[in-house]
Backbone bond lengths (Angstrom), bond angles and torsions (degrees), N, CA, C in turn:
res aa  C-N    CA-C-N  psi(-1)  N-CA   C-N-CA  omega(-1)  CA-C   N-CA-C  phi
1 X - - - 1.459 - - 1.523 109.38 -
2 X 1.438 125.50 133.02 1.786 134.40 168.98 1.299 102.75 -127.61
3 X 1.061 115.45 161.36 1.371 167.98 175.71 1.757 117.85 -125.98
4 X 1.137 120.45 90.45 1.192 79.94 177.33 1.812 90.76 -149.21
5 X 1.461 93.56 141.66 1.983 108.92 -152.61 1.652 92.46 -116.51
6 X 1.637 102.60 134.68 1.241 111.27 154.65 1.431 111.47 -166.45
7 X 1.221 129.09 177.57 1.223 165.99 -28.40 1.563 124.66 -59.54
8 X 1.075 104.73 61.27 1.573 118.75 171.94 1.854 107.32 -64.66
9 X 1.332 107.72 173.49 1.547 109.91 163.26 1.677 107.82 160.91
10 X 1.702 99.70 -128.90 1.519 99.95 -161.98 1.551 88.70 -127.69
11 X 1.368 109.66 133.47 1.732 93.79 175.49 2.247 94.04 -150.29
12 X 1.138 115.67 164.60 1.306 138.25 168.47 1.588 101.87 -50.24
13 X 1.375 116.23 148.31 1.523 122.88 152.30 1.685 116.62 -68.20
14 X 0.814 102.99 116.55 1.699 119.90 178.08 1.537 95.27 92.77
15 X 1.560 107.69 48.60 2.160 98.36 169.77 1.547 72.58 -134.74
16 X 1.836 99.34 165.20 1.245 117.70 -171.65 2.118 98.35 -119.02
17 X 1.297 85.95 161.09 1.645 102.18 -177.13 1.899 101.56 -125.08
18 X 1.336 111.73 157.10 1.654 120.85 140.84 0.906 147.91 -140.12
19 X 1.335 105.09 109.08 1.654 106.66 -147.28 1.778 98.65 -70.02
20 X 1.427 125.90 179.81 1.633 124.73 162.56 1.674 92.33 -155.31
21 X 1.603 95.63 162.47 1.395 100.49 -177.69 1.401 104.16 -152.72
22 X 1.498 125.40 112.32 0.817 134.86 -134.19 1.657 90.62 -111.53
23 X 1.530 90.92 131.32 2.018 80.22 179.31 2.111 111.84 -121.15
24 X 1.058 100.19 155.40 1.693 97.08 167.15 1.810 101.52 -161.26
25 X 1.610 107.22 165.00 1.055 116.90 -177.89 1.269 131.93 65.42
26 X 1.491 99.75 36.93 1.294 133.11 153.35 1.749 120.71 176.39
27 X 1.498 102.82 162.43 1.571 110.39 -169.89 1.658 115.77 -64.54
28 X 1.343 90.66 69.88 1.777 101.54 163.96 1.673 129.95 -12.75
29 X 1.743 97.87 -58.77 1.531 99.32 177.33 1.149 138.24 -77.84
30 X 1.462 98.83 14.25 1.667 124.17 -168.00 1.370 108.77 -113.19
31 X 1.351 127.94 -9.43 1.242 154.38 -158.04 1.703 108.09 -105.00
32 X 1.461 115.01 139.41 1.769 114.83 -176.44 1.834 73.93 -114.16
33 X 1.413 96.87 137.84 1.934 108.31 -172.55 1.574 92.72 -108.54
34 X 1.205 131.63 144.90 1.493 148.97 166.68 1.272 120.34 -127.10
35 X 1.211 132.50 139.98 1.610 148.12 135.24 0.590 124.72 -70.74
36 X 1.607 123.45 128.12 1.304 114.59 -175.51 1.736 91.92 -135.88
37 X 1.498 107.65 169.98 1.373 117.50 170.63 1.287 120.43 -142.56
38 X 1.796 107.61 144.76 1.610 109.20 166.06 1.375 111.48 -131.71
39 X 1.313 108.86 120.66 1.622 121.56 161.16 1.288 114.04 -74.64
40 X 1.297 129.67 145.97 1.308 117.53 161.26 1.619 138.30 -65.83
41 X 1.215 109.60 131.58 1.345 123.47 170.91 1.685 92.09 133.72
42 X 1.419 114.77 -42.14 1.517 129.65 -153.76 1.452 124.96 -96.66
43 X 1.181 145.60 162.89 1.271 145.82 -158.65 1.538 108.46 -89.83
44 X 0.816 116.26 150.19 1.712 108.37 -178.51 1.617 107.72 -81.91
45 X 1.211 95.59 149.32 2.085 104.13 -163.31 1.702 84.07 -130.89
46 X 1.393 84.34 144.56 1.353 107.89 156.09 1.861 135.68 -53.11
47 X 1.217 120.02 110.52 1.741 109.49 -171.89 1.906 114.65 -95.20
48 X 0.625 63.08 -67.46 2.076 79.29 174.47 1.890 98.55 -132.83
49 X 1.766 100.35 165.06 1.000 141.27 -178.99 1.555 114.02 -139.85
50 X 1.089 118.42 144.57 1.701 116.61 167.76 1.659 82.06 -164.97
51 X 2.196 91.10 145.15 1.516 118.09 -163.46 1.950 93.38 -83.40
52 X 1.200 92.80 177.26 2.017 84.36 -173.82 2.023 106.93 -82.15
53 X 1.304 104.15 1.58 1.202 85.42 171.04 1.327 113.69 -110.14
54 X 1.179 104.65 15.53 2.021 117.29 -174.56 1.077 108.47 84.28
55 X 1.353 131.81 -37.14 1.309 134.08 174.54 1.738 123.17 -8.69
56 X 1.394 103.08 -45.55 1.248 89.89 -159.64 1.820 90.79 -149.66
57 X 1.845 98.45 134.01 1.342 107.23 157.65 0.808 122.47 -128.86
58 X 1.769 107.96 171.80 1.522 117.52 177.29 1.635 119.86 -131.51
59 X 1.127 122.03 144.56 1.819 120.73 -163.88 1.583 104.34 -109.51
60 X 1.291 124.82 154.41 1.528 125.87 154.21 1.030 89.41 -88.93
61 X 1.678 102.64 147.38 1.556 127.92 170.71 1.378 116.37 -36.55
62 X 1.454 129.48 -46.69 1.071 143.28 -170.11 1.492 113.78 -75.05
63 X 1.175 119.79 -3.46 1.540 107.59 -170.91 1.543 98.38 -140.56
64 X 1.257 114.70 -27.12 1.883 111.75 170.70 1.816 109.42 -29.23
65 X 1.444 83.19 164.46 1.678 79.89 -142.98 1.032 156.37 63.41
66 X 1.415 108.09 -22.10 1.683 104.03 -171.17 1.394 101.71 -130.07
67 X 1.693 124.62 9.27 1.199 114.24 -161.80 1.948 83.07 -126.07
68 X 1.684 124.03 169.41 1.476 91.36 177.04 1.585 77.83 -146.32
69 X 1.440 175.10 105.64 1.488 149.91 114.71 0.804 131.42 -16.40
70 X 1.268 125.13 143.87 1.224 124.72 178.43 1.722 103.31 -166.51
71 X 1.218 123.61 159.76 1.660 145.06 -162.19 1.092 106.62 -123.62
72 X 1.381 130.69 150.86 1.438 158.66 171.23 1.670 122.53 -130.26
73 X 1.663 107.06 57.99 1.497 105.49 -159.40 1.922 111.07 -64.02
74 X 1.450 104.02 15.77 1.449 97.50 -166.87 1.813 83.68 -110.06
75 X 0.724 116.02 -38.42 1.940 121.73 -176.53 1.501 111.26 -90.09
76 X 1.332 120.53 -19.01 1.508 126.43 171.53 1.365 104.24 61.70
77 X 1.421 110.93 48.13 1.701 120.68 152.49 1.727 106.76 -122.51
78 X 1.650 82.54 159.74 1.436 107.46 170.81 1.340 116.21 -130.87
79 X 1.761 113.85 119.80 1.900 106.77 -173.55 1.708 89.76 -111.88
80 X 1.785 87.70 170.22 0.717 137.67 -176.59 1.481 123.00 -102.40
81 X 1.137 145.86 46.02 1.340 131.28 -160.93 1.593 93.21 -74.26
82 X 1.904 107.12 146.01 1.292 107.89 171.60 1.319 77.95 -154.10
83 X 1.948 100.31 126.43 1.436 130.77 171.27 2.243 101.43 -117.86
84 X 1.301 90.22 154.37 1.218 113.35 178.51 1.759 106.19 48.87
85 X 1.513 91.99 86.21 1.985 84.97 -178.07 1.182 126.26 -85.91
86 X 1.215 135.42 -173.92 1.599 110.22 -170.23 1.685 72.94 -147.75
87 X 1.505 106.33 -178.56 1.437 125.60 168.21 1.639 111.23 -62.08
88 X 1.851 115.72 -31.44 1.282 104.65 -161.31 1.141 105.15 -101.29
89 X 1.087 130.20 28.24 1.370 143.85 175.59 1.393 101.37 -99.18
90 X 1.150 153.90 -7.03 1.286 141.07 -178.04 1.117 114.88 -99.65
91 X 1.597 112.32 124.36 1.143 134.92 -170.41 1.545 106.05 -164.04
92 X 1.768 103.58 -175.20 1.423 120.13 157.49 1.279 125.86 -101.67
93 X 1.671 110.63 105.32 1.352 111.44 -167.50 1.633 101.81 -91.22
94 X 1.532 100.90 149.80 1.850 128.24 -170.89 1.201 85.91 -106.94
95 X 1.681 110.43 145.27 1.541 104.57 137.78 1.556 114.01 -116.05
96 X 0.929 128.99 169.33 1.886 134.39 179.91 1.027 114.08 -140.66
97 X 1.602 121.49 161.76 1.085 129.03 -165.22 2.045 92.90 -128.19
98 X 0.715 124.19 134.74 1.877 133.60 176.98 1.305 115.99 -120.56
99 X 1.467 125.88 90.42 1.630 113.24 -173.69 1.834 84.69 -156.37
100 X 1.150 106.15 -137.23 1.669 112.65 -176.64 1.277 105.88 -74.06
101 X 1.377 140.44 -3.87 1.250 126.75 150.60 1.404 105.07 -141.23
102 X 1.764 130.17 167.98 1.739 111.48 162.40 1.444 109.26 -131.62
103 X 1.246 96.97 128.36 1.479 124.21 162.84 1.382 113.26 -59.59
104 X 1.370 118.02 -177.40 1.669 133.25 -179.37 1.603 100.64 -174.98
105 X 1.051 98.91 152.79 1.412 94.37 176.30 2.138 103.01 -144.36
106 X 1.190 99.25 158.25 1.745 107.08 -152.62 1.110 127.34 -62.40
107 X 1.844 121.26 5.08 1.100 120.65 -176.49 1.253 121.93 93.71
108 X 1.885 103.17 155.13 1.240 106.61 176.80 1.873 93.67 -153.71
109 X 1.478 92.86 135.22 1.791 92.07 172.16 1.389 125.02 -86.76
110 X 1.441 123.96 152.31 0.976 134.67 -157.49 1.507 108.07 -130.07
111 X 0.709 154.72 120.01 1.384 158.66 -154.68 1.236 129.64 -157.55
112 X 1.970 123.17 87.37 1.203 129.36 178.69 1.123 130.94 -77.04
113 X 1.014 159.84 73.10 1.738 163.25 -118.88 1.361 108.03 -148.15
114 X 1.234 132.04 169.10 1.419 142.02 145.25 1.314 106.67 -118.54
């Protein structure tokens, strides 16, 4: 089973990123996919959610609007669009998989700076 997340990096306040998270070695479309994030010092929080048929998402308060998920059950990715970044957005974003067993996969940093 992988996980494996990228295009993280270093970008401006008010520039956008997309993250993807590429999955194999197990049944993807059966799977509810999550983002998750950790800043340092702090516990990792939940970012978005989407159900395994895409159907349906869900936002943390903090990023609605500006964050968008979305699934590719035929390519077995999960993105990340993140528009308008702020400073407190920087972290190491996870993605996961939640079904009969859950995966994680190792991250990718994100880094809003000027």
């Amino acid at each position: 089973v992988q996980l494996v997340e990228s295009g993280g990096g270093l970008v401006q306040p008010g520039g956008s990123l997309r993250l993807s998270c590429a999955a194999s070695g197990f049944t993807f479309s059966r799977y509810v996919m999550r983002w998750y994030r950790q800043a340092p010092g702090k516990e990792r929080e939940l970012v978005a959610t989407i159900t395994s048929t895409g159907g349906m998402t869900n936002y943390a308060e903090a990023v609605k609007g500006r964050f968008t998920i979305s699934r590719g059950n035929a390519k077995n990715t999960v993105d990340l669009q993140m528009n308008s970044l702020i400073p407190e957005d920087t972290a190491v974003y996870y993605c996961g998989a939640t079904g009969l067993n859950n995966y994680w996969g190792q991250g990718t940093q994100v880094t809003v700076s000027s």
